[in-house]
C-alpha positions in Angstrom: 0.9 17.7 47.0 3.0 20.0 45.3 4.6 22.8 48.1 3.5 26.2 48.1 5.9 28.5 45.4 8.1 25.6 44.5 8.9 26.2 40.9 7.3 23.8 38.3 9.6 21.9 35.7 8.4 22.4 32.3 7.6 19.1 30.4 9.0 19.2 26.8 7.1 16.4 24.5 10.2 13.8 23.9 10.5 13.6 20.1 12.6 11.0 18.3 15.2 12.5 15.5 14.9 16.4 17.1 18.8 16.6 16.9 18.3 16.5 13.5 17.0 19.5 12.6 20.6 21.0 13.2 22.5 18.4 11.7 25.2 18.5 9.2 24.5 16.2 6.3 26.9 13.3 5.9 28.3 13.1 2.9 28.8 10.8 0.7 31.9 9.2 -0.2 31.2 8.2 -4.0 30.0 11.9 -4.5 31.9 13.3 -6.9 31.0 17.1 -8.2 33.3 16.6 -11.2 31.2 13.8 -12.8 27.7 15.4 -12.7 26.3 15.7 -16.1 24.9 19.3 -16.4 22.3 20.3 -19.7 20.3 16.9 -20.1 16.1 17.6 -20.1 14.4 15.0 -18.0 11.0 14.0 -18.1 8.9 14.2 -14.6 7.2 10.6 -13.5 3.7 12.8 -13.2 1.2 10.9 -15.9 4.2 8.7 -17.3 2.4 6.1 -18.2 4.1 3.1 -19.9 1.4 0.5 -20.6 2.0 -1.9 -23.2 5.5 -0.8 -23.6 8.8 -3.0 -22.8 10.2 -2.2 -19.5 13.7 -3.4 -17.7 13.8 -2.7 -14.4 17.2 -1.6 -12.7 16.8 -2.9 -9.4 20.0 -1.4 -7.6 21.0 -1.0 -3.7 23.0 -2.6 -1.0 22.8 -5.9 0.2 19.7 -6.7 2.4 17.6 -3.4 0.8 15.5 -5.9 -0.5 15.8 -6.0 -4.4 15.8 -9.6 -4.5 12.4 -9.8 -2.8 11.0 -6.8 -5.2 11.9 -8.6 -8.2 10.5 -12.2 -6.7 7.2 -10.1 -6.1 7.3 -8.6 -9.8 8.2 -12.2 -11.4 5.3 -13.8 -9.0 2.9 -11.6 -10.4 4.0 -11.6 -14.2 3.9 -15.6 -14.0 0.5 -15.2 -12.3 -0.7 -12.8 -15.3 0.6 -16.0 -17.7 3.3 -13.8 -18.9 7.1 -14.3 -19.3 9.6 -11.8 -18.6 13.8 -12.1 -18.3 15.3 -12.2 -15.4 19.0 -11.6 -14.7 20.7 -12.0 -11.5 23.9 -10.5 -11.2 24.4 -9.8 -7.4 28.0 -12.2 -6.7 26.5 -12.7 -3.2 23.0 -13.4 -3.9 22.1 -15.5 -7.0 19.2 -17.1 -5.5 16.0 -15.9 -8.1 17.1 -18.9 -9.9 15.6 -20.6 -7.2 12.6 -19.4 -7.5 12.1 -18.4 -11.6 13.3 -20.8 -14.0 15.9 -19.3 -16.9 17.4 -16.8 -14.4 20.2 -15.5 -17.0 23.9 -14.9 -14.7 27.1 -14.1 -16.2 30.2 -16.3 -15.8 31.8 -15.2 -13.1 31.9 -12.2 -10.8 34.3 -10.2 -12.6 33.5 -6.3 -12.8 34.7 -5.4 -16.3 33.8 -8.8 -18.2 29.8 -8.4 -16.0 29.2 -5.0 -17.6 30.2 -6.5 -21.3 27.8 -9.4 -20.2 25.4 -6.8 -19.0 25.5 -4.7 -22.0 25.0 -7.9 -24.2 21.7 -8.5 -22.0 20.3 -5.5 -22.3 21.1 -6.0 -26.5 19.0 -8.6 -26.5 16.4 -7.5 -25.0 16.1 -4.9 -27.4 16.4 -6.8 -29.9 13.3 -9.0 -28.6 11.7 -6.1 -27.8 11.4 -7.7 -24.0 10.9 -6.6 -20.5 13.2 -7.9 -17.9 13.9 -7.5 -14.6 18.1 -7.3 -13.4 18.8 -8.1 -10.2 21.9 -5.9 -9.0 24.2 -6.7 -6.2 25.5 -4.1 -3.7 28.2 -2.6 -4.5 27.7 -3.3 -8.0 30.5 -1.8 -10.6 28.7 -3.2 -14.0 26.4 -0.7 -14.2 28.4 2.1 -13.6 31.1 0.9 -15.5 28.3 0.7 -18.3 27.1 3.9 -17.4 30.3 5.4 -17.8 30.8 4.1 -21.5 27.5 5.2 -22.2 26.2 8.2 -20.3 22.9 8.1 -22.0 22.3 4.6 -21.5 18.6 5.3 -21.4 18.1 7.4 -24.2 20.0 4.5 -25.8 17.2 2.0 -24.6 14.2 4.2 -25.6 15.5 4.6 -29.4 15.2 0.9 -29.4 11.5 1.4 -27.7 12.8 0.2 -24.4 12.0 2.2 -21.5 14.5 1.8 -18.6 12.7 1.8 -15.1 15.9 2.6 -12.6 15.0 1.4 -8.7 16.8 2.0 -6.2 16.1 0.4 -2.6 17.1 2.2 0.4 17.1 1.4 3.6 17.2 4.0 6.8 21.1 4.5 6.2 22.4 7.6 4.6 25.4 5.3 3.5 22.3 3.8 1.2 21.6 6.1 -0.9 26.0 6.0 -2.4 24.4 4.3 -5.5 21.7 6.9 -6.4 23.8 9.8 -6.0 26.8 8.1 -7.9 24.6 7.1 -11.4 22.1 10.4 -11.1 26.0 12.0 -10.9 27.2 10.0 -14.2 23.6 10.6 -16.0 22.2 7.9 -15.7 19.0 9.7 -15.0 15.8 8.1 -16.4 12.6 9.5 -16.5 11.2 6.5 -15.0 13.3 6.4 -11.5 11.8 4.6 -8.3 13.3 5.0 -4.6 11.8 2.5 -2.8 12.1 3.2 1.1 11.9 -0.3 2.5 10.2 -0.5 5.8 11.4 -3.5 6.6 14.4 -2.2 7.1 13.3 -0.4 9.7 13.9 -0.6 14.1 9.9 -1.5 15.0 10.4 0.8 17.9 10.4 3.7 14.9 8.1 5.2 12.8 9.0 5.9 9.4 9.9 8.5 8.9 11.9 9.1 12.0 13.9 6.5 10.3 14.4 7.5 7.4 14.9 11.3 8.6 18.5 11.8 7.7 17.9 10.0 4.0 14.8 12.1 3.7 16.4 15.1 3.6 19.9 14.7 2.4 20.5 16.6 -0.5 21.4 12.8 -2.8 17.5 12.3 -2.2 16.2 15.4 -2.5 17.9 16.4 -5.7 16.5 12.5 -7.1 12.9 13.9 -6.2 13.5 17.4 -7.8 14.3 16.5 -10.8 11.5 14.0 -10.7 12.0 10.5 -9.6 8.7 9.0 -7.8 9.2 7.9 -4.2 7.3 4.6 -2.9 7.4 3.0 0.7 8.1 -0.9 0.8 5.4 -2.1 3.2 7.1 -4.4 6.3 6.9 -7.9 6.3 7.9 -9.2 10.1 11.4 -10.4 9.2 10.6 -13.8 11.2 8.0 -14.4 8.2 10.0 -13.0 5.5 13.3 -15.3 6.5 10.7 -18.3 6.7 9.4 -18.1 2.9 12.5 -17.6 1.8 14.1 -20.7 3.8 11.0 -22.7 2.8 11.7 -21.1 -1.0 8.1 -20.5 -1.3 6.3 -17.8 -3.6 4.4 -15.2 -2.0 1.3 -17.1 -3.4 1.8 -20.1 -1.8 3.0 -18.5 1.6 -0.4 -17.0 1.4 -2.3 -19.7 0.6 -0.7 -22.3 3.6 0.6 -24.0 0.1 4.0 -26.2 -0.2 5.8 -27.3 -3.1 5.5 -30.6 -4.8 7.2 -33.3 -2.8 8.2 -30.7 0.1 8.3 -32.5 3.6 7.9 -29.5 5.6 4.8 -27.8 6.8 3.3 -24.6 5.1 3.8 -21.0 6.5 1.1 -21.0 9.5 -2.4 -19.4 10.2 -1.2 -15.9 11.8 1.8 -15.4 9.4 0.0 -16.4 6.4 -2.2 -13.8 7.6 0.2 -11.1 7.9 1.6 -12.2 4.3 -1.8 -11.4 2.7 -2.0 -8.1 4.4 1.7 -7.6 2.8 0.4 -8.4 -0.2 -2.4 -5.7 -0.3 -0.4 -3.6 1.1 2.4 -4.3 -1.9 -0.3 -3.6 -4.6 -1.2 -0.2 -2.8 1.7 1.3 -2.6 3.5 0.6 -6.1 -0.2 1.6 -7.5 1.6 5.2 -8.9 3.9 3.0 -11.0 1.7 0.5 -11.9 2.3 1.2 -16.0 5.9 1.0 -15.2 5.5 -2.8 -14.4 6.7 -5.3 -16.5 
């Protein structure tokens, strides 16, 4: 029992992320005022609907944002529509949708100048096949900017040919992720079809969210993105226990689902409780990339 007149302490509700409200933003270093590209009209993403149009899809971010696993969930369901579309891997580190797709198109070697020819060569031909294709960037990637810096209006470039360039970037909770997006929206590369894809996955389980992603949320590389119109999608979690085993087991989503193997594969299928949690994924996927379902290849 409390004494008689002893002052009470006053209980203040612990919140995660509070500090923040005071903090300076961090910058970035690849932020560069000199090369932002003033005077070009964009399009908003509000009713941009691109059915039946060729799309490639810019998947760009660090390493381990998850653009690799996007575009395996993109190919999965193309193949399962009994459609084709190119793929192109061009991450030095991380070549491995040829494991999973077959004709995953790489260039020659890794080098930064001679990747952007390849790259620009690429995206020729898929104008010239009036295809959609999904590229597969690496982190830290210097094709595309090279490429963006030769051609500034690399898009507009694209949708003269009837090609509509879909950029995505992944992020994960880091401020440091979002260097890519603030150095192309810089050099104009500015599509009116722009994705930022928070990935959840990335995220401590302890969190929510969004008091993970507080500092990208507000820092003025993401916020200008949304102001001038780019759509912003959340990445739904997959428990990285599950994700590391259909990638070690080089399974698709479909057959992690399903308790399926490969032909000839020794090794048991994903189990009961994880192939649970891969399905939920899965509708989970479908939900949230819903707004850009048009934009799909």
């Amino acid at each position: 029992m409390a004494e008689k007149n002893k002052p009470v302490a006053e209980i203040i509700p612990f919140r995660r992320g509070a500090s923040l409200d005071d903090e300076s933003e961090i910058p970035l270093a690849s932020a560069s005022s000199s090369t932002a590209v003033a005077g070009r009209d964009r399009l908003g993403p509000v009713a941009l609907n691109l059915t039946g149009k060729p799309k490639v899809w810019f998947l760009i971010g660090p390493n381990g944002s998850g653009k690799t696993a996007l575009a395996r969930w993109i190919g999965w369901n193309v193949a399962g529509e009994g459609r084709t579309v190119l793929m192109a891997a061009l991450d030095p580190q991380n070549r491995s949708l040829a494991t999973w797709f077959s004709n995953v198109m790489q260039p020659d070697n890794n080098d930064g100048t001679q990747t952007a020819r390849w790259l620009r060569d690429f995206l020729q031909h898929a104008m010239d096949r009036m295809e959609s294709a999904i590229l597969d960037f690496g982190g830290g990637d210097t094709a595309l900017a090279k490429l963006v810096n030769e051609a500034p209006d690399l898009d507009a470039v694209l949708a003269a040919a009837g090609v509509t360039a879909v950029a995505c970037y992944m992020i994960g909770p880091r401020v440091e992720d979002l260097a890519s997006l603030d150095a192309l929206e810089r050099a104009g590369f500015q599509p009116a079809a722009t994705v930022i894809v928070m990935n959840e996955g990335r995220v401590d389980s302890t969190l929510s969210r969004e008091e993970a992603f507080a500092r990208v949320l507000r820092h003025g590389a993401f916020t200008r993105a949304v102001a001038r119109g780019a759509t912003v999608l959340w990445m739904p979690r997959l428990e990285p226990e599950v994700a590391a085993e259909i990638e070690g087991k080089r399974l698709t989503f479909g057959q992690a689902r399903d308790g399926q193997v490969p032909a000839g594969a020794k090794f048991a299928p994903i189990g009961g409780f994880k192939r649970s949690m891969v399905r939920r994924w899965l509708d989970a996927m479908v939900h949230e990339f819903a707004p850009v379902a048009s934009w799909m290849p």
